[in-house]
Structure formats: C-alpha cells, structure tokens
BALUM-493962 format. One record per atom (N, C-alpha, C, O, CB): residue number from 1; residue in one letter; atom name; y, z, x. Coordinates in nm, 3 decimals, decimal comma. Glycine has a CB too. Example, Ala and Ser with C-alpha at 12.3 -4.5 7.8 and 13.67 -1.06 7.14 Angstrom:
BEGIN
  lumkol  torfi  nulum        Y        Z        X
       1      A      N   -0,569    0,780    1,319
       1      A     CA   -0,450    0,780    1,230
       1      A      C   -0,330    0,780    1,320
       1      A      O   -0,332    0,846    1,424
       1      A     CB   -0,447    0,905    1,131
       2      S      N   -0,225    0,708    1,285
       2      S     CA   -0,106    0,714    1,367
       2      S      C    0,003    0,787    1,290
       2      S      O    0,114    0,804    1,341
       2      S     CB   -0,060    0,572    1,408
This chain:
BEGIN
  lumkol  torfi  nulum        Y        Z        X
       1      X      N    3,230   -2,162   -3,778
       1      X     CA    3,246   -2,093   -3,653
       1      X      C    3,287   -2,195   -3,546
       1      X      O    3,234   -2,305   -3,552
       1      X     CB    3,115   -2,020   -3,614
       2      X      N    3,361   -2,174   -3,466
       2      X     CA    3,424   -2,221   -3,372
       2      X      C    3,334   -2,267   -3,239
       2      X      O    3,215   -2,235   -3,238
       2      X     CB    3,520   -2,125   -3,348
       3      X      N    3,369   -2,312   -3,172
       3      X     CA    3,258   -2,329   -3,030
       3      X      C    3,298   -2,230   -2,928
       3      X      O    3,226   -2,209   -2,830
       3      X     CB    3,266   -2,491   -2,946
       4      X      N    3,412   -2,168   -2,949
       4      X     CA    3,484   -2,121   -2,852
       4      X      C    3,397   -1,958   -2,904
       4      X      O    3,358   -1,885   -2,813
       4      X     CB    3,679   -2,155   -2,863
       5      X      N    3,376   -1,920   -3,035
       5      X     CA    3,312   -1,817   -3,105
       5      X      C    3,172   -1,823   -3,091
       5      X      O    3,104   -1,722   -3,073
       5      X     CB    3,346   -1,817   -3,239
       6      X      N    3,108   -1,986   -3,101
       6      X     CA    2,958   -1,941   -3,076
       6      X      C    2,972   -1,932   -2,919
       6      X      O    2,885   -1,861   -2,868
       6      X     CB    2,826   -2,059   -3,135
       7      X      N    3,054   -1,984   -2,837
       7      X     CA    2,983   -1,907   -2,718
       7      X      C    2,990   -1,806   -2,671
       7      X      O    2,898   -1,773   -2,596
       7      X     CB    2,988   -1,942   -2,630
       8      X      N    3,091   -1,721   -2,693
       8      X     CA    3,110   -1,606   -2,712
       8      X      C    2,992   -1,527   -2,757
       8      X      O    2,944   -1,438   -2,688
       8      X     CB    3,205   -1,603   -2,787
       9      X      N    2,959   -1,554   -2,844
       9      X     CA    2,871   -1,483   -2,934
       9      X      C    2,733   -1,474   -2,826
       9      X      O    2,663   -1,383   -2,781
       9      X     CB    2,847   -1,575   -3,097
      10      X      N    2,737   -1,640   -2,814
      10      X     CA    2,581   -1,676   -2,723
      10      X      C    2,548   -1,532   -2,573
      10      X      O    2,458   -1,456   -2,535
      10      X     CB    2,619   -1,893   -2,615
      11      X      N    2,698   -1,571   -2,536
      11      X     CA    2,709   -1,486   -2,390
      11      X      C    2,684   -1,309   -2,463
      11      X      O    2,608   -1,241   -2,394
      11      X     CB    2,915   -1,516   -2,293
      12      X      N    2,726   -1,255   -2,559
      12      X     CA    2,696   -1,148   -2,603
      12      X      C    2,584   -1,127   -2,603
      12      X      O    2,553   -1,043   -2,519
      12      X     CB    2,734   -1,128   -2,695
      13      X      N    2,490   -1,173   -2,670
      13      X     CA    2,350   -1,184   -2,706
      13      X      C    2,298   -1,189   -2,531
      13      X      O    2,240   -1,102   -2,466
      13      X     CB    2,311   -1,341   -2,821
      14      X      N    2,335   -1,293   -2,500
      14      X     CA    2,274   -1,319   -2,328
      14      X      C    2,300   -1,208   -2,270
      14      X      O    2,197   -1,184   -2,207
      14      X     CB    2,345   -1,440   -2,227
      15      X      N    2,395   -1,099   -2,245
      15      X     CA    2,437   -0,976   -2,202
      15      X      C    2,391   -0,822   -2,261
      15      X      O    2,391   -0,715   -2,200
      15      X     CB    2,565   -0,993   -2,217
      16      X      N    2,337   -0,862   -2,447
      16      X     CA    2,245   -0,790   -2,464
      16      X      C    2,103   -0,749   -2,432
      16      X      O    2,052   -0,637   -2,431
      16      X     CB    2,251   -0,802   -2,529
      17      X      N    2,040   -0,898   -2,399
      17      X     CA    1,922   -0,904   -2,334
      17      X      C    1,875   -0,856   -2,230
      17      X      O    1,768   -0,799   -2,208
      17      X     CB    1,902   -0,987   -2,318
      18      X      N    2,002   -0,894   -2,133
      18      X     CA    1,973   -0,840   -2,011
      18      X      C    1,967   -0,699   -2,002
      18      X      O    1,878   -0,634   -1,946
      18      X     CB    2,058   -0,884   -1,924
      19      X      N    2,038   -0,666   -2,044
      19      X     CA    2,089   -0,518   -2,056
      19      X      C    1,904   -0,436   -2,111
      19      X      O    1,843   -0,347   -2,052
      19      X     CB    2,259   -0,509   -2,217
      20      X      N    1,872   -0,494   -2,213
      20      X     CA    1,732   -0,467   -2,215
      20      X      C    1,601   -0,482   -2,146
      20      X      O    1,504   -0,407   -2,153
      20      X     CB    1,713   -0,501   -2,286
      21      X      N    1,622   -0,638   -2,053
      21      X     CA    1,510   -0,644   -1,975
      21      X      C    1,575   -0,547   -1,824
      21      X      O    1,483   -0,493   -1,764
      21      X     CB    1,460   -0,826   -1,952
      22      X      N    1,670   -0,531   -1,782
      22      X     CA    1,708   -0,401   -1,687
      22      X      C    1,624   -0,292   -1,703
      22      X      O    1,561   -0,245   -1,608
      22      X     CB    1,849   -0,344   -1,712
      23      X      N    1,615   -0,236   -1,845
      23      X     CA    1,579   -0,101   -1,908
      23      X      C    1,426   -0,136   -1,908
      23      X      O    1,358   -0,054   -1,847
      23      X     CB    1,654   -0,062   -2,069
      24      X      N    1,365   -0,228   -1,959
      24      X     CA    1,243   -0,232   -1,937
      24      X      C    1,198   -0,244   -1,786
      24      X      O    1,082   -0,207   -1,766
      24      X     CB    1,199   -0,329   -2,015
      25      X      N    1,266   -0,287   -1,681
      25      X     CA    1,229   -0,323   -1,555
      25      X      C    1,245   -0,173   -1,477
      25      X      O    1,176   -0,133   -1,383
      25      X     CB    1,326   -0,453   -1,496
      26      X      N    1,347   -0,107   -1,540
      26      X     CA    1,383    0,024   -1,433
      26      X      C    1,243    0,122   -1,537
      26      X      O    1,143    0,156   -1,475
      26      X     CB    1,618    0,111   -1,443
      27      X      N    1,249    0,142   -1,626
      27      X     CA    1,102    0,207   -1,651
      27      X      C    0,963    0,184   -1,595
      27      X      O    0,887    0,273   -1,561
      27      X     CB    1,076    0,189   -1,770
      28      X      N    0,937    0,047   -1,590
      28      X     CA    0,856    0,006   -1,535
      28      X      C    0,839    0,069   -1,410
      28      X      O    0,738    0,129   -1,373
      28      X     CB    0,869   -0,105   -1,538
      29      X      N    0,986    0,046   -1,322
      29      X     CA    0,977    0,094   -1,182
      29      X      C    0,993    0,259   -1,199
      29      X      O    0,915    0,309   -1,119
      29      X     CB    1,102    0,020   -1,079
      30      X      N    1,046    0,337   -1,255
      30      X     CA    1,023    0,463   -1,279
      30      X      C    0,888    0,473   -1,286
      30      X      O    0,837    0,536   -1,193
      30      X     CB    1,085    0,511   -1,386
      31      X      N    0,816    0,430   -1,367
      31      X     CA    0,635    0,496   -1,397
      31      X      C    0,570    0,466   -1,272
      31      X      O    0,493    0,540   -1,211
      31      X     CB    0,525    0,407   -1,538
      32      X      N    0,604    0,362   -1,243
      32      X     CA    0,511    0,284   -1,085
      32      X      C    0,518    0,379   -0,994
      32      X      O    0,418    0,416   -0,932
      32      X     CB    0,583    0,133   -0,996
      33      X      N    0,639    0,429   -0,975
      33      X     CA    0,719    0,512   -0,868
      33      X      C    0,610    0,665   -0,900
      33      X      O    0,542    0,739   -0,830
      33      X     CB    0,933    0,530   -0,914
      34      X      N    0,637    0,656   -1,011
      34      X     CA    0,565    0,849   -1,002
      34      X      C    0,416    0,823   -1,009
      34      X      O    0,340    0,910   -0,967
      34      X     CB    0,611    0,984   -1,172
      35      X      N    0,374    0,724   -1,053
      35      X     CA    0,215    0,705   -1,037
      35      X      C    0,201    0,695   -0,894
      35      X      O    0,155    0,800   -0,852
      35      X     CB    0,147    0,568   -1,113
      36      X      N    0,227    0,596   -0,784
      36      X     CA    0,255    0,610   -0,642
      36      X      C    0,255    0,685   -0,608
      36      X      O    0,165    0,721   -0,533
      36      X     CB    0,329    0,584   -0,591
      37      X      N    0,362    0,763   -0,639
      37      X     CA    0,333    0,898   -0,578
      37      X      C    0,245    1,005   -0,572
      37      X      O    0,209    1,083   -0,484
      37      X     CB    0,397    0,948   -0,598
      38      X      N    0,205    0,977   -0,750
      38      X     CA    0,055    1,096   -0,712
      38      X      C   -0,045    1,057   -0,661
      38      X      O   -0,128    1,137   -0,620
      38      X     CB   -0,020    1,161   -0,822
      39      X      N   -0,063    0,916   -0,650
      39      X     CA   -0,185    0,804   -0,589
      39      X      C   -0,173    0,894   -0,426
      39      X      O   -0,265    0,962   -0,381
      39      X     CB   -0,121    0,573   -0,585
      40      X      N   -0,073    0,877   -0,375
      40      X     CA   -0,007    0,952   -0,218
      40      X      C   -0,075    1,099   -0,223
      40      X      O   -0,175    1,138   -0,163
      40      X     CB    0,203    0,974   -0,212
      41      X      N    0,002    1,163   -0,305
      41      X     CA   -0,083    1,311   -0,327
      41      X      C   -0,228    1,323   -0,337
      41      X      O   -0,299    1,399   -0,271
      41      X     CB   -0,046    1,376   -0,453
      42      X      N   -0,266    1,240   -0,426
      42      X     CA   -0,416    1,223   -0,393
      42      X      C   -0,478    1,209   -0,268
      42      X      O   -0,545    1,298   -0,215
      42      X     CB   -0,456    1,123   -0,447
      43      X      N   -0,454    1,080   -0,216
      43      X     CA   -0,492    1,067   -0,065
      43      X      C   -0,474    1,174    0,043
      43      X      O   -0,552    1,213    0,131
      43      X     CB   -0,421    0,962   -0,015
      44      X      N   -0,342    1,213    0,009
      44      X     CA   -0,321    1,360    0,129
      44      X      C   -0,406    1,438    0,118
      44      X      O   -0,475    1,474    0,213
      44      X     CB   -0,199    1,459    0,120
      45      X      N   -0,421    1,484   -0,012
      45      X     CA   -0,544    1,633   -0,065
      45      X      C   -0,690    1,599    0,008
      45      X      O   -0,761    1,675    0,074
      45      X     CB   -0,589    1,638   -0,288
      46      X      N   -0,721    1,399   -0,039
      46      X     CA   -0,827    1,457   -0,043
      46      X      C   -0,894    1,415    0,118
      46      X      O   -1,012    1,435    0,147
      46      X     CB   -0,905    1,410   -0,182
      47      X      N   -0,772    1,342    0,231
      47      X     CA   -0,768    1,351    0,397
      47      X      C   -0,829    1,495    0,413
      47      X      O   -0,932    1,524    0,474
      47      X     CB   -0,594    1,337    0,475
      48      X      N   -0,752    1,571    0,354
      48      X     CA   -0,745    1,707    0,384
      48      X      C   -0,912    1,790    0,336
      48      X      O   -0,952    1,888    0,398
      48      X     CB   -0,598    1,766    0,290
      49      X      N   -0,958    1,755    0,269
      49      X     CA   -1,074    1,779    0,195
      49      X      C   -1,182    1,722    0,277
      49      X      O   -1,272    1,805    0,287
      49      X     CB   -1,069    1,722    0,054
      50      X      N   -1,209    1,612    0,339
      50      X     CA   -1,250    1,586    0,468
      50      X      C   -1,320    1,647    0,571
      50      X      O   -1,272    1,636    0,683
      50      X     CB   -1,174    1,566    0,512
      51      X      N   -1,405    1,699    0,560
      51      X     CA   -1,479    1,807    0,647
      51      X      C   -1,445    1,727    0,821
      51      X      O   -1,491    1,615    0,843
      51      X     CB   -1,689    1,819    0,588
      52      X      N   -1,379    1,787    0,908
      52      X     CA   -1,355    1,783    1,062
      52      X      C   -1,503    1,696    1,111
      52      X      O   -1,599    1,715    1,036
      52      X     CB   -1,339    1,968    1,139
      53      X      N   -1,517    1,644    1,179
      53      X     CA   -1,653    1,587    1,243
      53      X      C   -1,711    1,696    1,337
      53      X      O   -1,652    1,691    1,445
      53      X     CB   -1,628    1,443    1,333
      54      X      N   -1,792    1,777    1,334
      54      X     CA   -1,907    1,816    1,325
      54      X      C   -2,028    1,783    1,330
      54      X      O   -2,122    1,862    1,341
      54      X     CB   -1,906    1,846    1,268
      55      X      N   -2,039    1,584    1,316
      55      X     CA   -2,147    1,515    1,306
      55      X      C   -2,226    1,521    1,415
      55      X      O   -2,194    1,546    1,531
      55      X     CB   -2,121    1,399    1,278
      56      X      N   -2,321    1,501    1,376
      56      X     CA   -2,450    1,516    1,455
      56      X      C   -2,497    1,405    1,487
      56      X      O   -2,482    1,318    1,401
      56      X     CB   -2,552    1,582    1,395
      57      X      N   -2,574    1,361    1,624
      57      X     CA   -2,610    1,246    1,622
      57      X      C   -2,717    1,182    1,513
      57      X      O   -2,717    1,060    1,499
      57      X     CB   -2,645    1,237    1,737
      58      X      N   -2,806    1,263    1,435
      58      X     CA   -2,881    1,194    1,289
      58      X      C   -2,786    1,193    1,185
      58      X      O   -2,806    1,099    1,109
      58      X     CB   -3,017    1,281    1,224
      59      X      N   -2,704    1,253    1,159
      59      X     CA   -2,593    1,251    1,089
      59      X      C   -2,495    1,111    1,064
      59      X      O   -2,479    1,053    0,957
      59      X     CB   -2,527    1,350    1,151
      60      X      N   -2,423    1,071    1,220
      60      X     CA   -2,403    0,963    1,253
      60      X      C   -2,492    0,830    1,236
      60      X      O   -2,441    0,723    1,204
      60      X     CB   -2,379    0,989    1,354
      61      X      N   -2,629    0,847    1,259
      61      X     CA   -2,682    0,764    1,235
      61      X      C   -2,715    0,707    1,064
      61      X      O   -2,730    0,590    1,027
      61      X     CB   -2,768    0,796    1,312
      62      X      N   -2,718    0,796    1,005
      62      X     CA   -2,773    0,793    0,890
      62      X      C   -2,617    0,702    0,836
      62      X      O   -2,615    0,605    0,761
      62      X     CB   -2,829    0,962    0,822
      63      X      N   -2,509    0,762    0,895
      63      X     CA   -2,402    0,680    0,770
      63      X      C   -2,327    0,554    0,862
      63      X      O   -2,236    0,485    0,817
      63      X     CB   -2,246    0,815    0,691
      64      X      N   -2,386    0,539    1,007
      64      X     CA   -2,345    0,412    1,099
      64      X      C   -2,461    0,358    1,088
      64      X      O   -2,442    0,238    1,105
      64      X     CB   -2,295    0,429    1,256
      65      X      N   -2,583    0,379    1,068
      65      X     CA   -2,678    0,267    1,131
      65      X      C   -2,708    0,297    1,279
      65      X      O   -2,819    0,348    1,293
      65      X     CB   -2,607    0,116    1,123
      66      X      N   -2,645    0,281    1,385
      66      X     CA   -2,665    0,308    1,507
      66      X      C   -2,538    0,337    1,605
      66      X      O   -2,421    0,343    1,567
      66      X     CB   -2,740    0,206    1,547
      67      X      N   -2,587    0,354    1,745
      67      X     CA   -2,455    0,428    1,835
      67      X      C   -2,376    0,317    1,855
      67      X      O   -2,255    0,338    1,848
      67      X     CB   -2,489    0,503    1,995
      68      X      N   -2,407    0,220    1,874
      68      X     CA   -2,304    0,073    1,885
      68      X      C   -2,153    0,090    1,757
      68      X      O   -2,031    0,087    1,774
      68      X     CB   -2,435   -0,105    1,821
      69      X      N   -2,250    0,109    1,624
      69      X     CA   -2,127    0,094    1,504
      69      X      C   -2,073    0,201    1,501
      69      X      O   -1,951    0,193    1,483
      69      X     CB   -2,161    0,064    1,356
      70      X      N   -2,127    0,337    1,515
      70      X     CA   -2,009    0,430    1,500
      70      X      C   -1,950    0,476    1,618
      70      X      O   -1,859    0,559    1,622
      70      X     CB   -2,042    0,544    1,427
      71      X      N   -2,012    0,412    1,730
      71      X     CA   -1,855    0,402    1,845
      71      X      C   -1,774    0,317    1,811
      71      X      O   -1,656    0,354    1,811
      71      X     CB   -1,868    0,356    2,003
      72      X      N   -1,799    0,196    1,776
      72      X     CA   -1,708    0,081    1,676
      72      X      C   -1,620    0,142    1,591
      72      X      O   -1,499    0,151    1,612
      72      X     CB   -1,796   -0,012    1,574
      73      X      N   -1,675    0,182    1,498
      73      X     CA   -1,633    0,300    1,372
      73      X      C   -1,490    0,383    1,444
      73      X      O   -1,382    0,344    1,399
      73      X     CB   -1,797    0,445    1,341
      74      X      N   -1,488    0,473    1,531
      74      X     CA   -1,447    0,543    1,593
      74      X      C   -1,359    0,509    1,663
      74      X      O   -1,271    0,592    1,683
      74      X     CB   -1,512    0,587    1,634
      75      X      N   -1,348    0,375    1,727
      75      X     CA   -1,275    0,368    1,834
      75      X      C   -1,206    0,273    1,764
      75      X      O   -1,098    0,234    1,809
      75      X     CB   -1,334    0,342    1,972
      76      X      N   -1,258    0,218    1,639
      76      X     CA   -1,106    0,119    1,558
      76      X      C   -1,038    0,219    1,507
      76      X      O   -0,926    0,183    1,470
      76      X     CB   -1,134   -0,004    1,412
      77      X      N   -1,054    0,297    1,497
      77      X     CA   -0,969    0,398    1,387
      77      X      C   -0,883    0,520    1,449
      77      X      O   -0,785    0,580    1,405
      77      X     CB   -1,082    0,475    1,282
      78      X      N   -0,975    0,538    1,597
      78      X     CA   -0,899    0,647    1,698
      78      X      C   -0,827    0,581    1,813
      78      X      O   -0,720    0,605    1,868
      78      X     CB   -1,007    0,754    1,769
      79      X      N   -0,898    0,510    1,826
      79      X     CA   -0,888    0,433    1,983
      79      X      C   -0,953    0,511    2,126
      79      X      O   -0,907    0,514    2,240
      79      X     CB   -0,712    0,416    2,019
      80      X      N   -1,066    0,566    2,075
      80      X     CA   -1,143    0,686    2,149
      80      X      C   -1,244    0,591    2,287
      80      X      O   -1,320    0,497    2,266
      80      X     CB   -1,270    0,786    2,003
      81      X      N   -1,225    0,628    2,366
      81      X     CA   -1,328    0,550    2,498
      81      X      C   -1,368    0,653    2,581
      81      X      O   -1,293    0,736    2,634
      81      X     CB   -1,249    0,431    2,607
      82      X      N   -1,495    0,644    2,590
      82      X     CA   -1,618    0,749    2,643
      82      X      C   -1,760    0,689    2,724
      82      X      O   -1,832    0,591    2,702
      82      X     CB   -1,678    0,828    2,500
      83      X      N   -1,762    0,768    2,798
      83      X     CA   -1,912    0,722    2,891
      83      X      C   -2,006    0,658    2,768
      83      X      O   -1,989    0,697    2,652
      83      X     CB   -2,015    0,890    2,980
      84      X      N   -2,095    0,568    2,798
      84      X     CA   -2,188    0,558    2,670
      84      X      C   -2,289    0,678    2,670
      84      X      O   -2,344    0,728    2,768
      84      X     CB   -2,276    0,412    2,668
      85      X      N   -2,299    0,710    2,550
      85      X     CA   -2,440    0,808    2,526
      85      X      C   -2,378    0,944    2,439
      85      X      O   -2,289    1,022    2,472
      85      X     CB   -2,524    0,870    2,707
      86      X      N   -2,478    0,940    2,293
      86      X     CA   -2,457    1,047    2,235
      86      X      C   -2,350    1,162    2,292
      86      X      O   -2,231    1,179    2,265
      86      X     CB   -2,578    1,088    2,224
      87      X      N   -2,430    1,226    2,372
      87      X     CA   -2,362    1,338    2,432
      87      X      C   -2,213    1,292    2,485
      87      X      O   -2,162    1,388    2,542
      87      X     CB   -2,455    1,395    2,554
      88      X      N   -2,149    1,208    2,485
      88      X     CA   -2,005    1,187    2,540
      88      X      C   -1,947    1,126    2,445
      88      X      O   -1,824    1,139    2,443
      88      X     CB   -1,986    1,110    2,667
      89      X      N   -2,007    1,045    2,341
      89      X     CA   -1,928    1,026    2,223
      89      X      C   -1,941    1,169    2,148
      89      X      O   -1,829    1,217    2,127
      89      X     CB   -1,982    0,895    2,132
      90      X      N   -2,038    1,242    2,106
      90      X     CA   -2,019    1,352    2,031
      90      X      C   -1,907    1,465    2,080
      90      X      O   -1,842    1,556    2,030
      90      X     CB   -2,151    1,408    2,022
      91      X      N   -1,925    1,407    2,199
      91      X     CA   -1,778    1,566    2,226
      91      X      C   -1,654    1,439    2,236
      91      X      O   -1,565    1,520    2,258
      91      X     CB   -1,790    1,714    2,458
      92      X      N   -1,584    1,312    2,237
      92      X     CA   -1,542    1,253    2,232
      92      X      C   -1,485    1,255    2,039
      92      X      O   -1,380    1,207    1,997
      92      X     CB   -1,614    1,173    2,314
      93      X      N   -1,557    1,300    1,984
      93      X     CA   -1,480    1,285    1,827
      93      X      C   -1,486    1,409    1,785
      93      X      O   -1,462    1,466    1,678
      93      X     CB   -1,551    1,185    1,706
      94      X      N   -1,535    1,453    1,925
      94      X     CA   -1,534    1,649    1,808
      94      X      C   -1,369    1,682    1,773
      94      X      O   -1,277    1,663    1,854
      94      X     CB   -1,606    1,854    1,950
      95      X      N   -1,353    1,733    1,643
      95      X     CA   -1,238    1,776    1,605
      95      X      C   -1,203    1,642    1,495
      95      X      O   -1,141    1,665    1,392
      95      X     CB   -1,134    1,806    1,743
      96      X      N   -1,251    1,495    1,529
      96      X     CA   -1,187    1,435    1,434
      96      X      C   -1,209    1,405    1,304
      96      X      O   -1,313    1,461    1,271
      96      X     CB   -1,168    1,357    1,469
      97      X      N   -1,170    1,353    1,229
      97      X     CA   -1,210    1,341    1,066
      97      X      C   -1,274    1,211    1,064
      97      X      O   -1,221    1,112    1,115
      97      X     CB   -1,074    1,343    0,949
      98      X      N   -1,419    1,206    0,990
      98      X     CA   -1,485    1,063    0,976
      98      X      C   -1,407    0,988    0,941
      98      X      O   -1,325    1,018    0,855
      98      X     CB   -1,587    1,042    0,892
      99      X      N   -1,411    0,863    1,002
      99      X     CA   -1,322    0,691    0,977
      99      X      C   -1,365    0,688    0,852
      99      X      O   -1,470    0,732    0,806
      99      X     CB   -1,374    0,523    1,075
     100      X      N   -1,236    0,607    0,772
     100      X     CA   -1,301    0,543    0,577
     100      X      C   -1,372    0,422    0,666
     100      X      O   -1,364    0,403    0,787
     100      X     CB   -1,130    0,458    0,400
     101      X      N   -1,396    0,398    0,632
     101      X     CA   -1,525    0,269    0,569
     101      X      C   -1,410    0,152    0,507
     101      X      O   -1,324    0,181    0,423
     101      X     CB   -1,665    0,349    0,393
     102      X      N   -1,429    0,014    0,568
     102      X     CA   -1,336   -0,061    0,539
     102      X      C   -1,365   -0,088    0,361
     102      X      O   -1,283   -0,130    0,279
     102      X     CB   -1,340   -0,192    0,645
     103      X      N   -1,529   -0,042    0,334
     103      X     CA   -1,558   -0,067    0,181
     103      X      C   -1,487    0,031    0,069
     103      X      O   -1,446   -0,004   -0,041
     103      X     CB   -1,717   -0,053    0,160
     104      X      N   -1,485    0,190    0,139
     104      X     CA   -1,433    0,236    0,102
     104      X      C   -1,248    0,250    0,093
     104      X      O   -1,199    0,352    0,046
     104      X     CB   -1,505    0,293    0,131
     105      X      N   -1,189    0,173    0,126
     105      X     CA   -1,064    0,150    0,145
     105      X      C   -0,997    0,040    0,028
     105      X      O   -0,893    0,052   -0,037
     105      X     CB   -1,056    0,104    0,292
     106      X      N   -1,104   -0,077    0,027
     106      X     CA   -1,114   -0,150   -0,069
     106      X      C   -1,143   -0,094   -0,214
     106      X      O   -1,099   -0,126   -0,325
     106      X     CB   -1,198   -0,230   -0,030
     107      X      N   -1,246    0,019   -0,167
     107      X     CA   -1,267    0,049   -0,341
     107      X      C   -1,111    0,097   -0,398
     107      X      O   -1,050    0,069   -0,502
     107      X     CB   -1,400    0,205   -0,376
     108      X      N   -1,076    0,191   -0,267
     108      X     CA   -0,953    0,273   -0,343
     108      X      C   -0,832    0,153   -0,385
     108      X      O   -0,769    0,168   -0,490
     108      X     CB   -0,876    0,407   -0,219
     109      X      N   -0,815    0,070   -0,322
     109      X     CA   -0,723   -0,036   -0,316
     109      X      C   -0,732   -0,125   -0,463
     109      X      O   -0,647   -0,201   -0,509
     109      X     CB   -0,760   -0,126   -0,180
     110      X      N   -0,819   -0,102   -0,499
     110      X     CA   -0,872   -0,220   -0,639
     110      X      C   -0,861   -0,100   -0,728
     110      X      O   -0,819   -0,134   -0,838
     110      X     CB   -1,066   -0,316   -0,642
     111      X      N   -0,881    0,005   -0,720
     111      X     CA   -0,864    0,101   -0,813
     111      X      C   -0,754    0,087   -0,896
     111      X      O   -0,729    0,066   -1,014
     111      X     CB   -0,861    0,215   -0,759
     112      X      N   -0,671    0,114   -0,747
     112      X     CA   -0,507    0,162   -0,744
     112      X      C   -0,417    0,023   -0,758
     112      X      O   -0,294    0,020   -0,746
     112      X     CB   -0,461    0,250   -0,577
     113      X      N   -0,490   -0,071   -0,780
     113      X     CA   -0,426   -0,220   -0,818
     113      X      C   -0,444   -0,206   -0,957
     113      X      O   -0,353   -0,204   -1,040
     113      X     CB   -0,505   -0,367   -0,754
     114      X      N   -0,616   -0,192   -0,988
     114      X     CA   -0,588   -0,160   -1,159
     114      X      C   -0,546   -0,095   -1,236
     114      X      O   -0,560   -0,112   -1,357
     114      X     CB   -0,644   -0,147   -1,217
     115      X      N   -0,485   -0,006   -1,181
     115      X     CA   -0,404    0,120   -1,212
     115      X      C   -0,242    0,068   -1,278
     115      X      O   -0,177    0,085   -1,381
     115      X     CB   -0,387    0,216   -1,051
     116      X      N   -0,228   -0,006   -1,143
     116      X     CA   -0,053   -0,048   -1,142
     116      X      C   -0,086   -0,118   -1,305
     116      X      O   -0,035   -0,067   -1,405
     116      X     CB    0,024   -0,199   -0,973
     117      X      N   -0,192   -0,260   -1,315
     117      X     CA   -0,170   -0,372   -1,374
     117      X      C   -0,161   -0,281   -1,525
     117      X      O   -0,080   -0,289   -1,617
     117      X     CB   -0,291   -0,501   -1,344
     118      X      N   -0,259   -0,209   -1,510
     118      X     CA   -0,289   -0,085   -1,662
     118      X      C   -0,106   -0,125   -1,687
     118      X      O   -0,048   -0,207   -1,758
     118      X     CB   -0,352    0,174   -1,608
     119      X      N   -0,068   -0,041   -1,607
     119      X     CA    0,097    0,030   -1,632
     119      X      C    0,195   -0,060   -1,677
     119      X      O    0,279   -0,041   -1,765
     119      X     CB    0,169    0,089   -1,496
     120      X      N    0,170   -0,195   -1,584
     120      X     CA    0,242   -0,322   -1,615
     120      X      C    0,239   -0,369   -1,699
     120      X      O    0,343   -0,420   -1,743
     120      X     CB    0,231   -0,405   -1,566
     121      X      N    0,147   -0,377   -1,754
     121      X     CA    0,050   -0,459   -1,920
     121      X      C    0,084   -0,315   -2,044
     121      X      O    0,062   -0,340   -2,162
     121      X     CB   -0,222   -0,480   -1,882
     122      X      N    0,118   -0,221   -2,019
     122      X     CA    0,158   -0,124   -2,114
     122      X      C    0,267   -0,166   -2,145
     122      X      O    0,280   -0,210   -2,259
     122      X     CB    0,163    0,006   -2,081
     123      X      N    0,418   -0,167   -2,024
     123      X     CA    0,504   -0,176   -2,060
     123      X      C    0,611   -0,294   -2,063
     123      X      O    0,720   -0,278   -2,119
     123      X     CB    0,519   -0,096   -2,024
C-alpha cells in the first residue's frame, strides 16, 4: 500500500469516526433536551400545586422559626416591604406562593444533576 493510500484510508476512518461521535453527541443532546424539558414541566405543575399563602402567623412560624426569617424568606424572593408586625406582613404576602427554601432548591438541583449524569453514563 502506498502512503498516498494509507492516508487516504487513515482520513476515511478519521471521517468515519466522527461521523459517529456526532451521532452519539446529538442523541445525547436529544435525550438531555426532552428530559429538561419534562424536569420544566415538572416544576411548572408542581409551582402550580402550591397552595397560595394563606399562612398563618403559627403556620409561619412553625416552617421560619420566627418573624425576622420569614420576612427574610419573603422579601428575598418577593422583594415585599411592610410596617413590622404580623398583621402587616400577613396581609403583605396574602395571595403569594411560599418561597422554596434555598435547601429545597438544592435538593431539586442534585436530583436533576443525577439525572443528567444517569443519561450521560448510559449513552
């Protein structure tokens, strides 16, 4: 065989490969893509699933600890500012949906990381 034939040959092979790691890379990104997306659907449904705040000041307390953190709570997530005192924060979030929890944000985040790596390590 010629040199002029093995490289030929070489560049074939090199052009077959690619041609395969493309196909493995665009699947990859196909599955990622529709898993994402229902990860998205999920989150919308379950925003939506979310009971409106309604909270009560023992209510509030029980899942803040006290009026300091879930005006904290509240006002990182709304940007809500009110006289201090129960009664003016409680009508101050009426209508809104409880803040996630920066723990709870993390859980979903590590979930949905092990999720991807699952997918990555499959294919």
């Amino acid at each position: 065989m010629s040199r002029f034939s093995k490289l030929i040959e070489d560049l074939e092979n090199s052009h077959e490969q690619d041609i395969k790691n493309s196909a493995k890379a665009f699947a990859i990104t196909a599955t990622l893509s529709s898993h994402l997306q229902k990860i998205l659907q999920d989150l919308e449904t379950s925003k939506k699933a979310l009971p409106k705040s309604k909270l009560t000041q023992v209510e509030l307390i029980k899942r803040y600890g006290s009026y300091p953190r879930a005006y904290a709570a509240y006002q990182q997530a709304y940007g809500i500012k009110c006289k201090w005192g129960w009664k003016h924060f409680l009508k101050a979030i009426d209508g809104l949906y409880p803040p996630v929890s920066l723990e709870d944000r993390i859980e979903k985040l590590e979930a949905t990381v092990k999720l991807l790596v699952e997918i990555l390590l499959e294919n």
